[in-house]
N, C-alpha and C positions, 0 to 999 in steps of 0.2 A: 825318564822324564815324568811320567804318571806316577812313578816311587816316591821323589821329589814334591810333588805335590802334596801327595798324603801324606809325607811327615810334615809338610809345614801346616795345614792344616791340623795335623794331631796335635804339634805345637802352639797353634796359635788356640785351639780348642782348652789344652791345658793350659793354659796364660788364664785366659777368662776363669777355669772351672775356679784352679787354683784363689784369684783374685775374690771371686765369691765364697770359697769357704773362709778364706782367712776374714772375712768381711762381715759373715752368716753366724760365725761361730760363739761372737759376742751377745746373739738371741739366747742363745743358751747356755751361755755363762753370770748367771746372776749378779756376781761382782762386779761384773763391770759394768752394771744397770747406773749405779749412781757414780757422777764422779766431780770430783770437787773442781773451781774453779773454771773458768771460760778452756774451750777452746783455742789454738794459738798458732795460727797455720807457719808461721815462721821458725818458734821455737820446736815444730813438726820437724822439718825440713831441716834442721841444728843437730835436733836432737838426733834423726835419722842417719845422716851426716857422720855426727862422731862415733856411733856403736858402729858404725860399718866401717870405720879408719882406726880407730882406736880402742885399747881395752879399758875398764874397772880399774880400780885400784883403792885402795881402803886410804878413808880419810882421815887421816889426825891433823888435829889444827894445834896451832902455838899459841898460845895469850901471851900479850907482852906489857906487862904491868912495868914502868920506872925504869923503860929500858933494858930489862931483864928479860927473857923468854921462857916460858915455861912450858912444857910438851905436855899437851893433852893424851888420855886413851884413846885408842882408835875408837873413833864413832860405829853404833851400830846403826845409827839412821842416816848415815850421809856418806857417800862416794863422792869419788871425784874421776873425771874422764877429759882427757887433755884440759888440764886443770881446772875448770868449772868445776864447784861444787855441788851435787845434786841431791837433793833427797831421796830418799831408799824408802823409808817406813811408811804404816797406813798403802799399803797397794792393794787396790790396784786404784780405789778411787781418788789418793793426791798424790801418786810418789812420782817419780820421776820428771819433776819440778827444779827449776833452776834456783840455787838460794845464793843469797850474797851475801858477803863478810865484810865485815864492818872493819875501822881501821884498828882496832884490837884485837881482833880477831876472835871477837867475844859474840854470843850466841848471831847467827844469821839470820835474817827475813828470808821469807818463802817470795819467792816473784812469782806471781799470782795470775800464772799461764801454763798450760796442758799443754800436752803433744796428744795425737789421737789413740782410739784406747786399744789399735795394733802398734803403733810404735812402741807403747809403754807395754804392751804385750811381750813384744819382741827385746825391748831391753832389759824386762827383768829377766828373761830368760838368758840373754848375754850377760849380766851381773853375773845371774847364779852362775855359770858357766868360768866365766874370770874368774871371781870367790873361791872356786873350787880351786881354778887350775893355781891361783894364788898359797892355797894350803899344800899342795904336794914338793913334797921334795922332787929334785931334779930326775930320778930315776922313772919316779912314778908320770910325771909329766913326758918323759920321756914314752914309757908303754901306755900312757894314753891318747898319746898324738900317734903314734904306730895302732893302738884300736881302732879308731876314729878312721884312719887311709884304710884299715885293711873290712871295713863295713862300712 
């Protein structure tokens, strides 16, 4: 019974410390001093949302001039994550920003709202992450999901 205690206690101790470094870390991280655009407690909560459901995946958009479709290179400034298109580039102070496509699907508007600067912390880290696992071949993906369980 008194074991029981002190793990929940230890537990709930690392909850908080946990909470405070992730929290603390951005004092000391100068980039993320300035960052573009308001705050957006909702596309917070979106954004949160889809890195923890869903992965990355490299954006190439289509123009369609005259009813014709013509396949753009893959973007280096812009992902997409259960289809939403997001910005990547300029991070940490505008990136991971919701952008919208217009009905040509010719350059996007930025929608002019943040997520806070652990979520975007944490998603570029899940980008980079996807990015990666998106380059490897099936083998290597393979022995890196066996890395990963076996540390």
């Amino acid at each position: 019974m008194l074991s029981e205690k002190i793990s929940r206690i230890l537990f709930i101790l690392y909850i908080y410390v946990k909470y405070l470094v992730d929290h603390i870390k951005f004092i000391f991280l100068p980039i993320y001093w300035h960052m573009n655009y308001d705050y957006d407690k909702k596309w917070d909560d979106e954004l949160k949302y889809l890195i923890e459901n869903y992965d990355f995946e490299k954006y190439q958009s289509e123009l369609t001039i005259n009813s014709q479709k013509i396949v753009l290179p893959i973007s280096e400034y812009e992902t997409t994550i259960n289809e939403k298109v997001i910005w990547i580039e300029n991070h940490p102070y505008a990136s991971f920003v919701e952008r919208t496509v217009n009905k040509h699907n010719l350059y996007s508007d930025i929608i002019q709202k943040r997520a806070s600067r652990l979520t975007i912390y944490r998603a570029h880290k899940k980008w980079k992450k996807d990015m990666k696992l998106a380059n490897m071949t099936m083998s290597e993906k393979r022995d890196y999901k066996i890395d990963q369980i076996l540390t």
